[in-house]
C-alpha positions, 0 to 999 in steps of 0.5 A: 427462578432458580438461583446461580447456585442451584441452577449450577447443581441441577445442571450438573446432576441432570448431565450426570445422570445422561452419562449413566445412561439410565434408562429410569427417567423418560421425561425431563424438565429443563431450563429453557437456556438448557436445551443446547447443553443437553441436546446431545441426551435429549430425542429430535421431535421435529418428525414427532410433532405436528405442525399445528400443536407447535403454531399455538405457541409464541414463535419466540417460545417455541424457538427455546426448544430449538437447538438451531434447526432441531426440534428437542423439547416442548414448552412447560411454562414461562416466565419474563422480566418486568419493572417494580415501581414505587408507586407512592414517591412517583404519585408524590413528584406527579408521576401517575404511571411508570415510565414506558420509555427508558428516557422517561425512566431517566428524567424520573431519576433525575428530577426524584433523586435529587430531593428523596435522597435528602430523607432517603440516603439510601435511596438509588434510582434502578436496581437489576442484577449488575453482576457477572452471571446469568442474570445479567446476560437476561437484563442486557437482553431486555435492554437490547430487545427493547432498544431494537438492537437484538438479539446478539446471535440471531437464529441463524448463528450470524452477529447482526450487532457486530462492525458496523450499522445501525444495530451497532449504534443502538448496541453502543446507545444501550451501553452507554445509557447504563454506564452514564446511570452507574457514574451519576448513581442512579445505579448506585453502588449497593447493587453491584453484584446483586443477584435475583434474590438479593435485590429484590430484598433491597427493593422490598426494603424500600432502597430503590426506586425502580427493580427489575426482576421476574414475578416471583417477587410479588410473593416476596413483597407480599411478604415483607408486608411493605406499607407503601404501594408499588406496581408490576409492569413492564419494561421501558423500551426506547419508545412506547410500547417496545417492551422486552422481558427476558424469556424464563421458564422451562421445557419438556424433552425426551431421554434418548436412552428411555426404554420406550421413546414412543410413549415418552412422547405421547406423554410429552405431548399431553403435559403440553397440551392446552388442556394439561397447561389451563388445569395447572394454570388454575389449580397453582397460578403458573403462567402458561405457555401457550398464548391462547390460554391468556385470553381463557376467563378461567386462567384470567381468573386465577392469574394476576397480570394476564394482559401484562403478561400477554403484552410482553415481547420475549426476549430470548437468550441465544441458547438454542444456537449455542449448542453445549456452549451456551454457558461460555457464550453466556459469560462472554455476554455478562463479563464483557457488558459488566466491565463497561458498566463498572468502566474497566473497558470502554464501551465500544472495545467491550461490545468488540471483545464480546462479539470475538469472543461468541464468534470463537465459542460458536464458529461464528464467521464474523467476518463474511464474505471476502472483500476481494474486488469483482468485476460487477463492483462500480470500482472494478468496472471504472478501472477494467474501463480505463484499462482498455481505453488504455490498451486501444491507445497502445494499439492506436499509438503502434499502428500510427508508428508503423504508418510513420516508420519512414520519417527521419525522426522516427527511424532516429529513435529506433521504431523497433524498441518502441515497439517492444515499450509499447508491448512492456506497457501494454503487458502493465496494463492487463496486470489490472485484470488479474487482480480482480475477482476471487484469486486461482492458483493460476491469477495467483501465479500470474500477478507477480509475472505479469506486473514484473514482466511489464515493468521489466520490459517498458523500463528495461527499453527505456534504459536501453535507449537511454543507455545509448544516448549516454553512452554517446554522450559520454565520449566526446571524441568518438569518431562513432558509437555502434550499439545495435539493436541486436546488442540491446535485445540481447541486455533486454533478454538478459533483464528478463532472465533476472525476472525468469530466475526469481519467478521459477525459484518461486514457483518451484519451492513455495508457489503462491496458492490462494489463501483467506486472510482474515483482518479484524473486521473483514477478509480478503483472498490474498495470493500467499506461499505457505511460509511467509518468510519465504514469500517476503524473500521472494517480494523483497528480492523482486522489489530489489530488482525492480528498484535496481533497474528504476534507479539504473534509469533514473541514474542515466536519465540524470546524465543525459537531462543535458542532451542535444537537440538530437537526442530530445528523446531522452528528456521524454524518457527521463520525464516518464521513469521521473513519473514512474518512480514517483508513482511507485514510491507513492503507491507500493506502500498503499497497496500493501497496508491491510488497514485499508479496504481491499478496494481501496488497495485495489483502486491504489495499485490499479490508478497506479498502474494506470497513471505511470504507464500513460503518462509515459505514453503520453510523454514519450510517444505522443509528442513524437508523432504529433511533431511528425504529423505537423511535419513534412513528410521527408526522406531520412539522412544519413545523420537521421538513421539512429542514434546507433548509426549516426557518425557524428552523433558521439561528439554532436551531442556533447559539443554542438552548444560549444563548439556553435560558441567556437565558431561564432563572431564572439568566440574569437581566434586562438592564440597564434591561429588564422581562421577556418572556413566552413564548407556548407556544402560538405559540413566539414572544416577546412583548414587554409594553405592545405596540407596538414595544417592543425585545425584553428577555432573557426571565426567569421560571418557564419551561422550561429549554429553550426551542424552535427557534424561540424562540430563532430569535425572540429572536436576531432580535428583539433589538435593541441598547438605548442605556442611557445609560452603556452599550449592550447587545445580542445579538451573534454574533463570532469572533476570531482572531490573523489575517483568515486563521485568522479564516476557521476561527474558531467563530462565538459567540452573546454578549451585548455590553455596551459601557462607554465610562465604563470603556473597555472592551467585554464580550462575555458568551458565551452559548453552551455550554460557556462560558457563564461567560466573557467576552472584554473588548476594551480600547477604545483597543486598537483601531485600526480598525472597517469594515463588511463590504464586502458589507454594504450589499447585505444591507441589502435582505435583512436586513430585521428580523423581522414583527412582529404582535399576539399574544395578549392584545394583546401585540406579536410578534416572529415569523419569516418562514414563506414557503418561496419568501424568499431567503437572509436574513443578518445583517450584519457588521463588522470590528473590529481590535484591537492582537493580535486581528482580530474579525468582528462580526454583528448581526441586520441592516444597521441594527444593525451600523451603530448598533453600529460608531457607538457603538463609534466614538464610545466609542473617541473618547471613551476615546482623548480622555483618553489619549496622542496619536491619529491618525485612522481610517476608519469605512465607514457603508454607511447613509449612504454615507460614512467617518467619522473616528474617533479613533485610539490612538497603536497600529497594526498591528506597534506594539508596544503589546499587545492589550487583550483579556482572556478573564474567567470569572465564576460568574454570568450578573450584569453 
């Protein structure tokens, strides 16, 4: 066995000799480990060789004159690993033989120890060579071999030891054995880097109980004369009979630069020869390699342990399949395994490093196959399944809308945009598709356009829709609401350009390709541009968007979660985007994070997927036809025929609770009025005496519910009425802290009543649940009241209510029925008070002006017979000029408070 040093001099005189190109040396003899280092110098023999000189070798033998596949030297001599034991103290304690297993080598220690080291202090339990080199790369392969946990690079240049399994657990038992020997001494100190030489000359100075090395030392024992008795055999492994020594020796190869390669290798094959190897085996001792010659009487005669030798397992180095780095591969074994053993690493991070560190010499894939989800996993065949039940559904759910398209409720919720929800969420659905199987350029194209385009069209539907219903809602006083379907395809369309813009820039300037990425233990193809900030630009602005248009629904969702009866649809809606938004800020992050497996992110984004586009299936659509199937089959009205089309449907949504609360017993009569008739026949007001007469809250024996457009009627009809000491009219207002919030701040109907005697406002809520409160707003708390800037424009188009003779001779109050009539709303004022900001809406321009006039003189009125006043300006858009109104010693940041109270009472009684 050559030592670290000379091994290290002969290597480089050999290479220099190579780069000389001399043709003076035909035949070398190499080190077994040498093969790979030198296999550029060396000729192939694999053509040279017949097959059946090479089957007398041991396969492990034969495969250190490998380099991979090619065949470039033949076995000289071998040469293992054994165990010196010390035969006499183990006699002493009882023990006959050395041990066969590592455990049984354990107990040794632990029950010896003990009790020698008290006349023996210097005594250690197992010597090796516990050093960074070469030997220490040969006593981890005895280790690993005898455990069944190597080799570490098997032939075919794969880690079979590396991430996960069985060989792992072993690698790691293996490790841990020797770390838990060095902490408990049985490993002790004097032996940390002792090499080949130095340690047996421990062994035979009697300071260890066990040595592992190579034969050579029986030369050495024979030396120091020891007078006490000890055995050569071989090493434990983890059960009987699994033994491994490390494989030393040497091979014969062939200079490529020798004049005459033919008769090179006639020679080669001669010094090879059995004939050749049992003469040199009697005439010097030296081990033969091959087998056969073990069992020869003659060489059995000659060598000292044949059948010890003949029972050993080679344990191989991983030479051959290292190539010219062998010496790299070797010390990122011997370096890694040291620092576990001394405890610099943790075992598991020094087996991970060493691994890492022989894939990167080599070109070793420690990674395998990417991981990317395919169509014959139980994963993707369970959601591909689930994807097309969903798809049938959609279809199933389309063809009963179709079969539907004449009944009332249908025709309400605009068939057509529910159609083109269902094509949005059948788009979602195929998106599960793209992302199974080895990405293309064209799957990694389609990814982001297929998901973005779905989500853009189901959610952008529903917001429209939605949209709609809030936009009726918010105008208590439209006379009617017309956005027809052609308008939302046309803001549908303009939401998908968004998606359009984003996708071509992408695709244009950095399109997403396919790319490996490569995690710590596994790989996936992942669909990637070649700049990453480019791609994360590209993800974050269509993340923005999407969140954008989520929090644009969820926003109109909130402000139509109070609809009426007729527009229970949009309760449905906002319970499908609740559930859209909920899945996604679950399942966005997950499909992201590369610490999970790729099925995982796959089961992540397809389950959510999945789960948002059914459920909104589920609570949108099924329910709607469900109803429709329990229902009889009836002729759409005209209140019936969209929330687009429908007269009444502006006010009816807002007041229909309210105003059932005017016209019921309870409500009462208004101060100073006489009672209204309700015409069911025509479903409008009727005011008696005919002939123009203000409208009146209506009270009497009729129903406790009152139609759509009854209500629509009487909100449009009821105009305020000077009464002398107060005023009192219906009103619709929203207040808030701030002009900002008062954005978000619900609009509700209520019945005002102002009070200059008392200096005070009462708005007398209307619409449940709060139909027994009442906000009061102090007069001289407030310090400023305008008309809306667009006021005066509304003025042409807030025109009242036609108004006819009904039945009887009585005066109608109707609403306008021409589909072909614009937008009608009623107009508005701001009213700012010490605290609050409120917007006021009457049913016309005429009315709010009478309202802001009246409040204004009030004001004036309250403040005369208060403290000091400035002066504030009132814009009249009826008459085109501002007023000067009286102004409380208050303004915005005084410090006086508000004068605004929320009362409750039991009653509706003023």
């Amino acid at each position: 066995m050559l030592t670290s040093a000379l091994a290290v001099e002969m290597m480089a005189a050999i290479q220099a000799y190579f780069d000389s190109n001399s043709t003076y040396v035909d035949i070398m003899s190499l080190d077994v480990v040498w093969t790979g280092m030198f296999e550029p110098n060396l000729v192939p023999l694999n053509s040279r060789i017949p097959a059946s000189r090479l089957a007398q070798y041991h396969p492990t033998v034969i495969s250190a004159a490998y380099v991979r596949d090619k065949l470039v030297a033949l076995p000289d001599k071998v040469d293992f690993g054994v165990l010196y034991s010390r035969s006499d103290i183990l006699a002493k304690y009882g023990y006959t033989k050395p041990p066969e297993t590592w455990d049984e080598m354990e107990k040794m220690m632990a029950t010896i120890l003990p009790e020698e080291t008290k006349i023996r202090p210097e005594l250690m339990g197992f010597i090796g060579q516990i050093k960074p080199y070469e030997g220490l790369t040969c006593n981890i392969m005895e280790w690993l071999v005898s455990e069944g946990a190597g080799p570490i690079v098997d032939p075919m240049g794969a880690l079979p030891a590396f991430g996960k399994g069985p060989l792992v657990d072993k690698m790691r038992n293996v490790a841990t054995r020797m770390r838990r020997w060095m902490k408990r001494g049985y490993i002790g100190p004097a032996s940390i880097g002792s090499a080949e030489f130095d340690s047996s000359l421990m062994f035979a100075a009697g300071r260890s109980l066990f040595h592992r090395n190579w034969p050579f030392v029986t030369a050495i024992m024979a030396d120091a004369n020891v007078n006490w008795t000890w055995t050569m055999s071989r090493l434990p492994g983890a059960i009987p009979g699994m033994t491994a020594g490390a494989l030393g020796g040497a091979v014969w190869g062939v200079s490529k630069y020798s004049s005459n390669v033919d008769a090179a290798v006639q020679v080669l094959q001669f010094l090879s020869s059995t004939e050749f190897q049992k003469a040199r085996a009697v005439a010097f001792g030296n081990p033969p390699s091959i087998t056969s010659l073990y069992t020869d009487p003659d060489v059995r005669a000659v060598l000292q342990y044949p059948d010890l030798f003949l029972s050993i397992t080679p344990a191989p180095r991983p030479a051959g399949i290292s190539g010219p780095n062998y010496d790299d591969v070797s010390g990122a074994i011997y370096s890694n395994w040291f620092d576990a053993l001394i405890g610099v690493k943790p075992v598991d991070e020094a087996l991970d490093t060493m691994h890492r560190s022989i894939a990167r010499i080599v070109g070793i894939d420690i990674l395998g196959a990417p991981t990317n989800v395919v169509f014959g996993d139980p994963l993707a065949v369970t959601m591909v399944a689930l994807t097309l039940a969903g798809l049938a559904g959609t279809v199933i759910i389309a063809l009963h809308l179709v079969a539907l398209r004449n009944r009332a409720e249908i025709k309400k919720a605009a068939p057509i945009f529910m159609h083109v929800a269902l094509v949005g969420i059948a788009i979602t659905y195929t998106s599960v598709f793209v992302y199974v199987e080895l990405p293309t350029r064209a799957t990694c194209a389609l990814q982001p356009i297929i998901l973005s385009v779905g989500f853009t069209v189901t959610m952008g539907t529903m917001l429209l829709k939605n949209f709609r219903i809030w936009k009726i809602m918010n105008n208590p006083y439209s006379k009617r609401i017309r956005l027809p379907n052609r308008t939302l395809f046309i803001w549908l369309g303009g939401l998908l350009g968004v998606d359009a813009l984003l996708f071509v820039l992408w695709m244009a300037i950095d399109p997403p390709v396919p790319t490996d990425v490569k995690l710590a233990s596994s790989r996936y193809t992942a669909c990637l541009s070649s700049s990453s900030g480019f791609q994360s630009a590209m993800v974050g602005l269509l993340y923005a968007y999407k969140t954008a248009l989520l929090l644009a629904s969820l926003w109109v969702a909130l402000q139509t979660r109070r609809a009426g009866k007729g527009f229970s649809e949009s309760k449905t809606i906002g319970f499908g985007v609740y559930n859209v938004a909920l899945i996604s800020i679950i399942a966005v992050p997950l499909s992201y994070m590369d610490g999970l497996t790729q099925a995982y992110q796959f089961g992540v984004r397809s389950i959510a997927i999945l789960l948002a586009t059914s459920t909104l299936e589920l609570t949108y659509f099924l329910p709607k036809l469900w109803a429709e199937y329990r229902a009889p089959s009836t002729k759409p009205t005209r209140e019936a025929r969209g929330d687009n089309n429908n007269p009444a449907a502006g006010p009816a949504a807002s007041f229909q609770a309210g105003a059932a609360a005017l016209f019921s017993p309870v409500a009462g009569t208004p101060l100073g009025g006489s009672p209204l008739a309700i015409t069911k026949s025509t479903g409008l007001i009727a005011a008696p005496g005919g002939g123009g007469g203000n409208a009146h809250v209506v009270h009497g024996s009729t129903h406790d519910s009152v139609s759509a457009s009854t209500a629509a009627a009487a909100a449009a009809g009821f105009i305020s009425r000077d009464l002398g000491f107060a005023r009192e009219g219906i009103l619709s207002f929203r207040a808030a802290p701030s002009r900002l919030r008062l954005q978000l701040a619900p609009w509700k109907p209520a019945r005002a009543i102002l009070l200059p005697g008392l200096g005070i406002w009462v708005f007398h809520h209307l619409q449940p649940p709060s139909t027994s409160d009442s906000t009061t707003i102090a007069l001289d708390s407030i310090y400023e009241i305008s008309m809306r800037n667009d006021a005066s424009a509304l003025l042409e188009s807030a025109s009242p209510a036609s108004s006819g003779n009904g039945p009887d001779g009585q005066s109608v109050i109707g609403v306008r029925s021409n589909e072909s009539t614009s937008v009608a709303v009623g107009a508005r004022f701001m009213v700012r008070a010490a605290g609050e900001v409120f917007e006021v809406m009457a049913v016309s321009a005429n009315e709010a002006s009478t309202w802001v006039a009246a409040v204004s003189a009030a004001r004036r009125a309250a403040n005369s017979e208060g403290c000091g006043m400035g002066s504030t300006e009132v814009a009249l858009p009826a008459t085109g000029k501002a007023r000067s109104a009286s102004k409380a010693g208050l303004a915005p940041g005084g410090a006086r408070t508000a004068k605004v109270k929320q009362t409750k009472s039991a009653t509706h009684d003023d």
